[in-house]
Structure formats: C-alpha cells, structure tokens
C-alpha positions in Angstrom: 0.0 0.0 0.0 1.3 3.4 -0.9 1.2 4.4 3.2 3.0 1.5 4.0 5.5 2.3 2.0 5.8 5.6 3.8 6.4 4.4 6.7 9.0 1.7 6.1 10.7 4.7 4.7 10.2 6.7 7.7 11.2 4.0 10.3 14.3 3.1 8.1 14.9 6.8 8.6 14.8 6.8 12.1 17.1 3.7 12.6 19.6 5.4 10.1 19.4 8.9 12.6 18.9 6.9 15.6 22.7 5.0 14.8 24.0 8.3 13.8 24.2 12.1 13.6 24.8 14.0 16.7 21.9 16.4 17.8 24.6 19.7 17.4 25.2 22.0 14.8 21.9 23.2 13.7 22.6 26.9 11.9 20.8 29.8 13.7 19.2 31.7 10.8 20.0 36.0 11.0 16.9 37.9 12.5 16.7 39.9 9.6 15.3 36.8 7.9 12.2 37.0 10.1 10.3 39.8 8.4 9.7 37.6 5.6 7.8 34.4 6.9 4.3 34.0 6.6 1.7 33.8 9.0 0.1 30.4 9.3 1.8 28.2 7.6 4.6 25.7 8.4 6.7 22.4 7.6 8.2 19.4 8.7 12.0 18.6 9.0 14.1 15.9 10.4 17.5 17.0 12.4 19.5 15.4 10.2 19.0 17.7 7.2 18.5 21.0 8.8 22.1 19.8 10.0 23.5 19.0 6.8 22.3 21.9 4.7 22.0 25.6 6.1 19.6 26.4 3.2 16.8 24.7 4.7 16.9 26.1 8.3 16.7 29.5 6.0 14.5 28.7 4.1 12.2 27.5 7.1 12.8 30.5 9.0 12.2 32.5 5.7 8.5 30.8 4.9 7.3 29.9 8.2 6.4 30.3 11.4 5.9 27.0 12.7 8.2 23.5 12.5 7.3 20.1 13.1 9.7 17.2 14.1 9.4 14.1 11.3 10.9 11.4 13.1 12.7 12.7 16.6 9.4 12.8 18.6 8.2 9.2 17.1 8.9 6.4 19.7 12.1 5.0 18.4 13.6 8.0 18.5 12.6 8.8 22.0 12.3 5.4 23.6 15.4 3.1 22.9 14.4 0.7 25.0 12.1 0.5 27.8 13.5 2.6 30.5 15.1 5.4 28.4 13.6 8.6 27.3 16.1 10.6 25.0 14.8 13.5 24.0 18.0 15.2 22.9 17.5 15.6 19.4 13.9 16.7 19.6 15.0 19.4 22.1 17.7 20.2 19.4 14.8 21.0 16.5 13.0 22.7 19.5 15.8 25.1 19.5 16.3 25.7 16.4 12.6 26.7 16.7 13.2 29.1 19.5 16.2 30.9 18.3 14.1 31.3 14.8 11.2 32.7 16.5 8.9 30.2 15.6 6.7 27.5 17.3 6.9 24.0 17.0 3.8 21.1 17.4 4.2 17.2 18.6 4.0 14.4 16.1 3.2 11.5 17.0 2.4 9.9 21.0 0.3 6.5 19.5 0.4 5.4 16.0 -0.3 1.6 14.8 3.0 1.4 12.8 5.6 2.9 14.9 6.2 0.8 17.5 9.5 0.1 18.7 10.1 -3.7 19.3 10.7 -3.8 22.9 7.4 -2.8 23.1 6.0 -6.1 21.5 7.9 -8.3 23.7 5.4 -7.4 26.7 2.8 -10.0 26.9 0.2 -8.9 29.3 -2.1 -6.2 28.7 -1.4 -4.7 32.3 2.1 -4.2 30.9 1.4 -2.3 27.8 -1.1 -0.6 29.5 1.6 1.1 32.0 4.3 1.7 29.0 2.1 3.2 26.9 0.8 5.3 29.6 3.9 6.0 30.6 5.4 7.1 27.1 2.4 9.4 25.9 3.0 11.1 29.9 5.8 11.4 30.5 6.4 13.2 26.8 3.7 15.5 26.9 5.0 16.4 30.7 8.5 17.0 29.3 7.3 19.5 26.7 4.7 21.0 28.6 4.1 24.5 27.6 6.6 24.3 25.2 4.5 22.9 21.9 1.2 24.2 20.2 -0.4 20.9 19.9 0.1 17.2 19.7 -0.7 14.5 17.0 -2.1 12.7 19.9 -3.4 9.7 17.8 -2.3 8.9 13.9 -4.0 7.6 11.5 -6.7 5.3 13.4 -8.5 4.5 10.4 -8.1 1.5 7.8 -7.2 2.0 4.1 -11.1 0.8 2.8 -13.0 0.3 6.2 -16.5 -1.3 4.7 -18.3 0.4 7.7 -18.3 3.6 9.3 -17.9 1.9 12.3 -14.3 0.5 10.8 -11.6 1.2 13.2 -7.6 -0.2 12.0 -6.3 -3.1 14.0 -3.1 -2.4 15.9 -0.9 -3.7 18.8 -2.6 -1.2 20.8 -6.2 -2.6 19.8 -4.8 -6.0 20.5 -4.2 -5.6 23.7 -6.0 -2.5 25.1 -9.0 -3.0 22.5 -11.2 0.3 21.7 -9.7 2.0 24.5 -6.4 2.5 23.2 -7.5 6.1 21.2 -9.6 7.7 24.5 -7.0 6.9 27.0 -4.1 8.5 24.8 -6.4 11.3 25.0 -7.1 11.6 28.6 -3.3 10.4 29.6 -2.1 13.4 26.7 -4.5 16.5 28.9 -3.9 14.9 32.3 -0.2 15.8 31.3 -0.4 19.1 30.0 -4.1 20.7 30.0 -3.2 23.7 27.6 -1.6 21.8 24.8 -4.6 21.5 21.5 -4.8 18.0 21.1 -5.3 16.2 18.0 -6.1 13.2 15.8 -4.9 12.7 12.2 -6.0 11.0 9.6 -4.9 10.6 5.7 -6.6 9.8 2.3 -9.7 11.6 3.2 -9.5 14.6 0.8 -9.7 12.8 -2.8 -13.2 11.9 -5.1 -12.6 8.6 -5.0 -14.8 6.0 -3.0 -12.5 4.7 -0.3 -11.5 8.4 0.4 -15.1 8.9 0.8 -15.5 5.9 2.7 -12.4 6.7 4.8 -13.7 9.9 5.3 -17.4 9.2 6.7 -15.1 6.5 9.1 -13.3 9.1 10.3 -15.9 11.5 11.3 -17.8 9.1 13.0 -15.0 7.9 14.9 -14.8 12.3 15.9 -18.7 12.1 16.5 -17.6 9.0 19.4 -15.1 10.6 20.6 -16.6 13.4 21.6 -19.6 11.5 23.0 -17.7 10.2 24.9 -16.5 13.0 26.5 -12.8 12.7 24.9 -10.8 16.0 25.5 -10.3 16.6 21.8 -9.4 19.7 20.6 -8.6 19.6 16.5 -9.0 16.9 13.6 -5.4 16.6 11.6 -6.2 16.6 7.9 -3.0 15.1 6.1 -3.1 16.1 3.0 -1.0 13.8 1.1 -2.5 14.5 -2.4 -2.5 12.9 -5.2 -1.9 14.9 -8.4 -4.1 12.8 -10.6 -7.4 12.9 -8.6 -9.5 15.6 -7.9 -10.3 16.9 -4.7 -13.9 16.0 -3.7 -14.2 20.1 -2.5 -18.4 19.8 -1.5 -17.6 17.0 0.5 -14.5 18.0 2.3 -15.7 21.7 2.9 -19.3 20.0 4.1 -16.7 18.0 6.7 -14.8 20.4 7.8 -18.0 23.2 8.0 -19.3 20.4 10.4 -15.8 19.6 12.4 -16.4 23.4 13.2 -19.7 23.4 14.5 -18.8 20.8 17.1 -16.2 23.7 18.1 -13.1 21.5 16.7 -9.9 23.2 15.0 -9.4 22.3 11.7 -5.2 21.6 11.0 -3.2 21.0 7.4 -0.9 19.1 9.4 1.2 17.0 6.6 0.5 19.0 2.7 2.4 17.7 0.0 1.1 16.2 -3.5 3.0 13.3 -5.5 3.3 14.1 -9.2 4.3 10.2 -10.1 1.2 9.7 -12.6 1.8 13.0 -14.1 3.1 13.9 -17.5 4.2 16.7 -19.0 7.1 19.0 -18.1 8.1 20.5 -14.7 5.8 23.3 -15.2 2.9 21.9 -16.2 2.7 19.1 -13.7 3.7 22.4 -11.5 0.6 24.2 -12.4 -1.5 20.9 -11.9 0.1 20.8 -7.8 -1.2 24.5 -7.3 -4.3 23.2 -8.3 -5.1 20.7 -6.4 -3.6 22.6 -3.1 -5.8 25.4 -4.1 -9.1 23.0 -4.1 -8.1 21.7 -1.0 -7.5 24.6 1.2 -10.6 26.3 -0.4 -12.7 23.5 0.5 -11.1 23.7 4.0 -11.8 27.7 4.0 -15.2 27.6 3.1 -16.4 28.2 6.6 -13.5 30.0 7.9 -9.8 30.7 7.5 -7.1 27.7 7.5 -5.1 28.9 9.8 -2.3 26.6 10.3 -0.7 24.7 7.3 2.2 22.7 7.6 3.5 20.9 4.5 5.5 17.5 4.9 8.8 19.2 4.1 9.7 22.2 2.3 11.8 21.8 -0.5 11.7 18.8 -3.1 15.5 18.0 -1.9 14.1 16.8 1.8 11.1 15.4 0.0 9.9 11.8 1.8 7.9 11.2 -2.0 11.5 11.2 -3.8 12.8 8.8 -2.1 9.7 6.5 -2.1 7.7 7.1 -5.3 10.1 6.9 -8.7 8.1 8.3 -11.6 8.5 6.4 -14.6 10.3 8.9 -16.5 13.2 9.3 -13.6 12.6 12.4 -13.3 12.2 14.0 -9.8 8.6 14.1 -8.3 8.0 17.6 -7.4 5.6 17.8 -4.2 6.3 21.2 -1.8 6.2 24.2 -2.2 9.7 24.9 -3.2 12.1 23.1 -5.7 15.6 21.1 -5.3 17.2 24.5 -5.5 14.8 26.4 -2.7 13.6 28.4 -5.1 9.5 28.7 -4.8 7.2 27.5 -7.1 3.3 28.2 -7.6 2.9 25.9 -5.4 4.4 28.4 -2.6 1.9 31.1 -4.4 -1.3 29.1 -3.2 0.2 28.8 0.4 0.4 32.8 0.6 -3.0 33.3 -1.0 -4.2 31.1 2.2 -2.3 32.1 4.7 -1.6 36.3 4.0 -4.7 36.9 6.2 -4.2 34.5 9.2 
C-alpha cells in the first residue's frame, strides 16, 4: 500500500538517525530573515537535514512560522528501549525553533506502525497498559508549555474500512482494545491541560470512493469521541495528495463546516502532493500541484480561514515522496512548495494566498 510504504521509509529513517548524527550544529538563521515568513503556515524537518544543509533552516525561518519534528518525537527515537527517554534531538529542532522565532507542534504519541520492538515483547495487557501510559506522559509532561499541539493519535482509520464503524487493527487494539485512542487522550491532557490535542488521519481529501469511505469513518469515529466526553481539541487533515485525482471540494468543505460546528480546530498538518502519474514538463505538472492545493485549502476555508498549514517538508531535496515514489520517466517528483534549489514555485503562491490573512 502506498502508506505502508511511507512508513518503512520513515522508520528506516529513524534507525539510520537513531545509529548516527549527533543532535549539534543546527545553523541559527539572522533575524533579519524573520520579516519575511508568513503567517500560518509551516513544515516538517528531520534533524538530520536541517544539519546537513544551512539552506533549509533558512529557508524555514524564511516561509514559516511554525516546524514540526518528522521522526525525533516518534517512539524509536525517544524510547530506545524501555526505561530510556532521549529526547536530545527533539530538544535540538525545539531550538532551532526558539532561536528562529517560531513554534513547533508534537508528532506523533500513538500510532499503529511505529512501535519500537521492545514494546511487542510485553505480553500482558497490564504491561502495555503502563508503558504506553507511561510514554504518551511522561512526553507530553516533558514539553509541557513548550508545543502548540500534539498529533495525539495517527492515522486510526483503515485504508477501505467497509463500515463507518471500521476502526484499523493495531498492537494497541490487541491488547488494550477500543480503548487504546480515548485513553491516549485523557493520559495526553492529564499531562499538560493547555496543549490543542489532535487526531490525524490521511486519504480523506480525494473523489474517490474509499477516500469517501475513509472519510465518513473518520468523522464518526470524531462524532464517538466526543460523545464520549474525549478531550479533543482539533482533527489533523494530512493532506497527502494525489496529483491525478481531484479533490472532492463539497464534501471536504461539508466535513470540515461540520468539524467546526462541534467547536473543533481544523489543521493541514502534513500538505504535500506526488506528481508520479503525471506527465508533461516540470511546469505543467507544477501548475496541476497548485491546483489541487488550491481546491483543498478552499474546500477547508469555506467556513473560515485555514489557519495553520504545515507541508510535509519544504523543498523537493528533503522530500519523503522522492525517495519513495520513482516516476516512470526518472525524473524527480516535485511535491512542496519549493524546488531542489529552494527556489518557490506556484505551489508556494497558493500557500500565501491562504495564509496572507491568518
């Protein structure tokens, strides 16, 4: 599956940082950089890279105002093994957020796929119970008042759930059944009470059936929560496009108008768009990207301003889609907002038109 492969990428990432770079060295963009960013919108960057290239801490500090962490607040990353927390190279991104002037959110306390494997060698439910209680408090007690939310559950919902009711099995299910999403909840604002608190969810955004079935899965899973009494604060909505469908705008702007009325914050919390089943040249599959970023976040602004987008990277160099999806013609896939070179693209046009006023 095309998220699967994401995250084997992902995870092989975080074993390749976890074995390797020091958390020291990040550049410290000049203040006179600052004037430029624009309100509202952010991206995602591991350590590694803002480490190895200057351009993209600049470029960040240029464009944005807030940064998210890709894999060094993940579990591997923070939990080598049952009874260590390092939280070293998070801090270090937090930092570099700091001394840029900009704020920085949490992804991700409880996700299906990113489980270390010490965790799979407990075998009573007790047991998980306590670590993964453990791990979702004792993080969110560590960065308390320092984050503007948490990605306090990812992506709970299956691929093509048949029925609304359709919830993804996990470890977590496995052993702490239906419970597993509420209690990361309640264990997330016991820990810090201030922090917005958030689930996230991908593949919900398209005209396609199972995006539409994904979709009506994944508000009724909201509708629960919140029946139940769940302190949740905002829905994630990924936004990993697809270049060659359309965006289903009257049904995504009916969701999100709805999201709103039960008093929930609406987030862009991962934006890109892969350009692999597009032809043409750069500038025309270019054109086609604005596009679809521009139906999205129009859709998503129909009842009020998007005021926080954060694209899965920045520039196409650091781009997660390069290194997973090939296109056919070897090419580079071209899915942020700026190119290999940092130089913005109309991609980067639609993000101002969206975020100038927020």
């Amino acid at each position: 599956m095309v998220k699967l492969d994401r995250r084997e990428f992902l995870i092989g990432g975080a074993a390749a940082l976890a074995a390797g770079a020091s958390a020291s060295a990040v550049p410290v963009v000049p203040a006179s950089k600052l004037a430029q960013r624009r309100p509202g919108f952010g991206a995602a960057a591991t350590l590694w890279d803002l480490q190895a290239d200057p351009r993209l801490g600049e470029a960040i500090s240029t464009y944005c105002t807030q940064v998210v962490p890709v894999l060094e607040l993940k579990w591997p990353m923070l939990r080598p093994n049952a009874h260590t927390f390092n939280f070293e190279r998070a801090d270090a991104i937090l930092d570099f957020a700091r001394d840029n002037d900009l704020t920085m959110r949490g992804h991700t306390l409880a996700w299906y796929h990113d489980i270390p494997d010490w965790t799979k060698q407990i075998k009573d439910t007790k047991g998980v119970e306590r670590a993964y209680v453990d791990h979702i408090g004792t993080v969110v007690s560590y960065y308390k008042d320092k984050l503007t939310s948490w990605d306090v559950v990812n992506e709970p919902i299956p691929d093509n759930p048949k029925k609304i009711t359709d919830r993804r099995d996990t470890f977590w299910t496995q052993h702490l059944g239906s419970n597993w999403i509420p209690l990361a909840f309640r264990t997330a604002a016991a820990a810090d009470p201030f922090v917005k608190l958030a689930i996230n969810e991908y593949d919900i955004e398209s005209a396609k059936d199972s995006f539409i079935a994904k979709r009506a899965a994944y508000r009724n899973l909201i509708m629960d929560l919140l029946d139940r009494g769940v302190p949740l604060h905002a829905v994630g909505l990924q936004s990993h496009l697809h270049a060659e469908l359309d965006i289903d705008t009257h049904g995504l702007a009916e969701f999100v108008t709805e999201l709103r009325s039960w008093g929930l914050d609406v987030l862009v919390t991962e934006l890109d768009v892969d350009d692999q089943k597009l032809a043409g040249s750069p500038a025309e599959r270019d054109a086609i990207v604005a596009r679809r970023v521009n139906d999205l976040l129009t859709a998503i602004s129909t009842s009020g301003p998007a005021r926080s987008i954060l694209t899965w990277g920045l520039s196409d160099r650091y781009s997660w889609i390069n290194g997973t999806f090939a296109r056919a013609d070897k090419q580079p896939n071209r899915p942020l907002p700026l190119d290999g070179e940092f130089k913005p693209k109309p991609f980067m046009d639609v993000i101002s038109k969206f975020t100038k006023d927020a």
